[in-house]
C-alpha positions in Angstrom: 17.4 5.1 34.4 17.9 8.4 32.6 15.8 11.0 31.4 17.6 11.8 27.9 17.1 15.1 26.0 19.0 15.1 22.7 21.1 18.7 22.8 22.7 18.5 18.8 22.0 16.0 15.6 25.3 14.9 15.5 27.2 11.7 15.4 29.7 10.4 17.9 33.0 10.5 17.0 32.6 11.9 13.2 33.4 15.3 12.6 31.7 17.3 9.2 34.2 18.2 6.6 32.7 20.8 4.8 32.7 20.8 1.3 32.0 23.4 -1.4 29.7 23.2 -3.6 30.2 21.7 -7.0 27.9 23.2 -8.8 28.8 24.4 -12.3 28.7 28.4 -12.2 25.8 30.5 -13.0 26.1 33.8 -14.5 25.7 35.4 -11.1 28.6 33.3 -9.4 30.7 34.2 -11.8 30.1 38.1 -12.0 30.8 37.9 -8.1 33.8 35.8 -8.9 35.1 38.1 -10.6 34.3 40.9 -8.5 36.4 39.1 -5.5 39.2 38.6 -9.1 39.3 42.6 -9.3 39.9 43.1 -5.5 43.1 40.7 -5.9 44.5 41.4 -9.1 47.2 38.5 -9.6 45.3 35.5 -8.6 43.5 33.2 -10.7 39.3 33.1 -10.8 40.1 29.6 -10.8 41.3 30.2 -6.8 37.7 30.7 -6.1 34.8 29.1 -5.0 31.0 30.1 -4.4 30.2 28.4 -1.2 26.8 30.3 -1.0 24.8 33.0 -3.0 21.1 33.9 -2.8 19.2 36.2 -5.1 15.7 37.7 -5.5 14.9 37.4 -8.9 16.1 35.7 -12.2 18.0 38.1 -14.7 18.8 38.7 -18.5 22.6 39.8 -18.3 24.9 41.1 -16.4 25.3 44.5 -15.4 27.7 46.8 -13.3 25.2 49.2 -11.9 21.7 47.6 -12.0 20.0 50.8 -11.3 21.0 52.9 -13.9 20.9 50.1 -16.6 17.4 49.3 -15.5 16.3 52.9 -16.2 18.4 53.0 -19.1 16.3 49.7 -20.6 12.9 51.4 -19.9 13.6 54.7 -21.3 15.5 53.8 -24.3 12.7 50.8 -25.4 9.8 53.2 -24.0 8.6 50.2 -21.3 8.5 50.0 -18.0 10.7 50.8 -14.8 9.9 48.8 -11.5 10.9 50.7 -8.1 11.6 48.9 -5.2 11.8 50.7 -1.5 14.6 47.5 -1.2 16.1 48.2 -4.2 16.7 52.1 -3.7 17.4 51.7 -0.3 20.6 49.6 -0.7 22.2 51.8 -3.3 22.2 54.4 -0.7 23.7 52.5 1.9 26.3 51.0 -0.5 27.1 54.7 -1.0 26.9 55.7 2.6 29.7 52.3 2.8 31.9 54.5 0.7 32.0 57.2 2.3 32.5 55.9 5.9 35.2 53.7 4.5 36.9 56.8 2.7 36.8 58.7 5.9 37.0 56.2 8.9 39.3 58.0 10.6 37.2 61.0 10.7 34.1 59.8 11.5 35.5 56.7 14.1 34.4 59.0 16.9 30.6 58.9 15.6 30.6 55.2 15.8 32.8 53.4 17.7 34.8 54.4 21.0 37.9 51.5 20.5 40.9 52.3 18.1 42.0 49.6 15.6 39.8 46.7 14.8 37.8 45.0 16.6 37.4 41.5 15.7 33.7 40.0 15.3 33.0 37.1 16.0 29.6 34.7 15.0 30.0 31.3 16.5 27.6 28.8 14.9 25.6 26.0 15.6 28.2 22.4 15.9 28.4 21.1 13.1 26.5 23.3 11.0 27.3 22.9 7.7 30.0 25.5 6.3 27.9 26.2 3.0 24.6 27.6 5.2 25.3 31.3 5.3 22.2 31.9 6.1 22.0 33.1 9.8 25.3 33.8 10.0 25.0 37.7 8.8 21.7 38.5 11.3 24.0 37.4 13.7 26.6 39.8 13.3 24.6 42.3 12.2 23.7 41.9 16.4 27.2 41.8 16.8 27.8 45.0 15.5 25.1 46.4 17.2 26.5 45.7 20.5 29.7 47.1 19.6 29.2 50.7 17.9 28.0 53.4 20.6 24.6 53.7 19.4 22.5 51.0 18.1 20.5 53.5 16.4 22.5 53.1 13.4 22.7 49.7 12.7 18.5 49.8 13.5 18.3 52.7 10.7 20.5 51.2 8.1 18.6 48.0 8.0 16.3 47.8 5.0 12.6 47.0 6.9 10.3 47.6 4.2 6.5 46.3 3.2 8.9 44.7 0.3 11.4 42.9 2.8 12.4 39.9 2.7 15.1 37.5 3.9 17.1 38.4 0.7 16.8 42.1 1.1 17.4 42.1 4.6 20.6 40.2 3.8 22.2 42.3 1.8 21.4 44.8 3.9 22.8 43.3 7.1 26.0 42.7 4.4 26.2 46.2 3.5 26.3 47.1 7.3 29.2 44.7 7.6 31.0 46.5 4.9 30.1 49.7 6.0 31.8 49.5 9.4 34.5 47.4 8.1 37.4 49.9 9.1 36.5 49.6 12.8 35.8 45.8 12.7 36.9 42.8 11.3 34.6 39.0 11.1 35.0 35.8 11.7 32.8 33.0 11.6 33.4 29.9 14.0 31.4 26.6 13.6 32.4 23.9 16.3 33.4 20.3 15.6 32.5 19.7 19.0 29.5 19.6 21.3 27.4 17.6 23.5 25.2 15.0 21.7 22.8 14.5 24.6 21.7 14.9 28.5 21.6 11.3 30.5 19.8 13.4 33.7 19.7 10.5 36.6 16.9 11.1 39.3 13.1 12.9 38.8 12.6 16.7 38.3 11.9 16.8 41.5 15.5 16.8 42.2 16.7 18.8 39.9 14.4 21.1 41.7 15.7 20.0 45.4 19.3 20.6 43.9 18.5 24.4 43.1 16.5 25.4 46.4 19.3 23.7 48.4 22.0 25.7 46.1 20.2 28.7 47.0 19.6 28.3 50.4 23.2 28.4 50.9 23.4 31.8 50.2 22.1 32.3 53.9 25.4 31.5 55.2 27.2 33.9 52.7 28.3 37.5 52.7 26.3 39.4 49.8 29.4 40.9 48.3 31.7 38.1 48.9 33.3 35.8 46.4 31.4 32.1 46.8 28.0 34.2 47.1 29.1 35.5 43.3 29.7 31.8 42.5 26.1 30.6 44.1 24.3 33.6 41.6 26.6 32.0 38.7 26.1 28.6 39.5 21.9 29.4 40.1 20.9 30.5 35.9 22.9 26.9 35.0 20.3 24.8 37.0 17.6 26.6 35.4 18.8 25.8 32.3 19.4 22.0 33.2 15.7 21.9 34.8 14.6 23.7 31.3 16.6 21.1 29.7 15.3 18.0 32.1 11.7 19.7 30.8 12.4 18.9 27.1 13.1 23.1 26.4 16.4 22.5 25.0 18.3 26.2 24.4 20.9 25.3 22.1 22.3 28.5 22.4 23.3 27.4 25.8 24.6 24.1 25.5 26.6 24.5 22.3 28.5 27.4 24.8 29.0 25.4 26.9 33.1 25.8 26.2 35.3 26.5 23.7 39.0 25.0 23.4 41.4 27.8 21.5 44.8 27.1 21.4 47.4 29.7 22.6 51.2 30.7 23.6 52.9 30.0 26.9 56.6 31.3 26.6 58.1 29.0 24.3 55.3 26.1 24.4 51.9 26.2 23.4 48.7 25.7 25.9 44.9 25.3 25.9 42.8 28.1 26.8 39.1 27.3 28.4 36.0 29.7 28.1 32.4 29.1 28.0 29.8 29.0 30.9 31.6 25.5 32.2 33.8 28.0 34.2 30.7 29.3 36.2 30.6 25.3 37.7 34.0 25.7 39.2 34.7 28.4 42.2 37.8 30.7 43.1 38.6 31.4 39.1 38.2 34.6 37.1 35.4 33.7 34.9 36.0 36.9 33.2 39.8 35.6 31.9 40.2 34.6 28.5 43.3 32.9 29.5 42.1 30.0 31.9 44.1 26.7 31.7 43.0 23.5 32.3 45.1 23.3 35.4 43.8 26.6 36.8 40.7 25.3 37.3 40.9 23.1 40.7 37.9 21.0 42.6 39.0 20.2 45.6 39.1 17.2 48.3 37.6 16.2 51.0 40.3 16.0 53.7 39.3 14.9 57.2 41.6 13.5 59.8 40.2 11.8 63.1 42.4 10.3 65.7 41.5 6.5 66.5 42.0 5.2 69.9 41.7 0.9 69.6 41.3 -0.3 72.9 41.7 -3.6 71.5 44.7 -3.3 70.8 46.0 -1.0 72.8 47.3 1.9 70.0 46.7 5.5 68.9 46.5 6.7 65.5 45.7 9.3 63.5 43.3 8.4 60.5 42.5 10.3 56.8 39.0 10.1 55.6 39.4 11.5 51.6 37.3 11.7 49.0 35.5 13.5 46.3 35.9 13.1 42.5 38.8 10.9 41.2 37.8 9.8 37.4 35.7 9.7 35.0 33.4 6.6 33.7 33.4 6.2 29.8 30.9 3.6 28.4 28.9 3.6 25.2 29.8 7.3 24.2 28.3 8.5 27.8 30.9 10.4 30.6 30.1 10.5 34.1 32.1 11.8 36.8 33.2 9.0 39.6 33.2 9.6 43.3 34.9 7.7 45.9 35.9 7.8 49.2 39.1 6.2 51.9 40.0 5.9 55.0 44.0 6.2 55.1 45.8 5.3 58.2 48.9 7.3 58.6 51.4 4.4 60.2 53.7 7.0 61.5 51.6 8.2 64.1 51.0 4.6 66.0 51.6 5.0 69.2 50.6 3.1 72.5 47.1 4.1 74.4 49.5 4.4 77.1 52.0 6.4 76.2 52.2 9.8 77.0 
């Protein structure tokens, strides 16, 4: 019997093609088209496609600088002008964009210690639909915190007004992007794979026994050797399975569980593994991001004993070996195989009464 916890909504063997949306465009998708038109002079607007757009309000018409037309509206027609905190907050930073961007060079040492760019990377939910931009600019807004000197600047360019909300903080976490877009560049991975569900065999007491017997072998260890390293990796993985046995999915955790990403071997091409699946495995260097599939080794159980047969009068020597040879594939569900033999090594046969 298994205890199943479903890890991601997805179906097996299917992968999502994304698709753009179809929509005809508003006004607003095509100002912005043309915006991206005037940053690549030479290609046609019909090149482009809005995938996702969000704004706060409706609008009347189109307008190159909002603020001042705004003002210009009110005074002119003797109405009204509304301020927002928002509003005034991301001209500023747009402005404060500029002129990082026209004087990276100069000011790289306020902001980041790395030369070049540094390339950013949000990895998304599998299978999350390509057109849902939503979370994707929070999460490289922490991105970029982690990777300038000082937090402190990403924290104070975020708009976090009484007036906030997800729209505004949006933009804002956009305008951060573009702001520090001399020192990094983005990228946005979503996952055609993942794991569609848990089948955990045996109780939670188990899953329990397994930990406390997992860390009870860090007795026997040295505390600055290698497999005592590997017990602490291992150790936070079992939590997560027990969490996971518990019904507290993290699907953070599981949809890291690896990544494939394709690189260059000489003249041939390879596979490169990361993820915390390389924590499971001892004497690698988790910390590589060039790990083959063939660098990671589990290894055999290798025993020989030496048979004396009475009964028939002979001397041997014997093989017991075992561990994991295969994998069982049945109804969409994996599970590793063990298996044991004995192996008789018929060039050692000798008589009991030979010397």
């Amino acid at each position: 019997m298994y205890k199943t916890v479903k890890i991601n909504d997805i179906e097996p063997e299917q992968k999502y093609s994304g698709r753009f949306n179809n929509q005809p465009l508003s006004m607003n998708d095509s100002y912005w088209i043309n915006k991206i038109h005037d940053y690549h002079t030479g290609k046609s607007v019909d090149k482009y496609r809005v995938q996702y757009q969000i704004s706060n309000s409706h609008f009347n018409s189109s307008s190159g600088n909002a603020i001042l037309h705004s003002f210009m509206l009110a005074y002119n027609n003797h109405e009204d002008i509304i301020l927002s905190p928002d509003d005034l907050w991301l001209m500023i930073s747009i402005y404060f964009s500029k002129y990082v961007n026209d004087n990276a060079e100069q000011l790289r040492h306020l902001f980041v210690d790395h030369k070049e760019k540094k390339k950013l990377v949000v990895t998304e939910p599998v299978g999350k639909r390509e057109e849902d931009w939503t979370d994707f600019f929070g999460m490289m807004k922490e991105k970029i915190s982690k990777n300038v000197k000082s937090a402190d600047i990403i924290d104070h360019l975020v708009s976090n007004f009484s007036t906030t909300t997800q729209i505004e903080s949006i933009l804002s976490y956009a305008c951060i992007m573009d702001t520090f877009k001399a020192y990094f560049s983005y990228g946005r991975c979503i996952p055609d794979c993942g794991i569609r569900a848990v089948h955990f065999q045996g109780t939670s007491d188990d899953w329990h026994l397994l930990k406390h017997k997992t860390e009870q072998l860090k007795m026997y260890t040295k505390t600055d050797d290698d497999y005592h390293q590997y017990l602490d990796n291992v150790l936070p993985i079992l939590d997560e399975f027990i969490k996971t046995y518990q019904g507290h999915v993290n699907s953070g955790f599981w949809d890291r569980v690896m990544n494939l990403e394709h690189g260059q071997l000489g003249s041939g091409s390879t596979m490169y593994i990361s993820g915390w699946i390389l924590k499971l495995f001892y004497g690698i260097n988790i910390n590589s991001n060039q790990i083959e599939f063939d660098d990671i080794t589990l290894n055999n159980i290798k025993v020989p004993v030496e048979v004396e047969n009475h009964c028939t009068g002979q001397r041997k020597t014997c093989y017991i070996v075992g561990g994991f040879h295969g994998v069982q594939s049945e109804n969409h569900k994996h599970k590793p195989v063990m298996s044991l033999a004995v192996i008789e090594d018929l060039s050692t046969i000798r008589n009991l009464n030979d010397a």
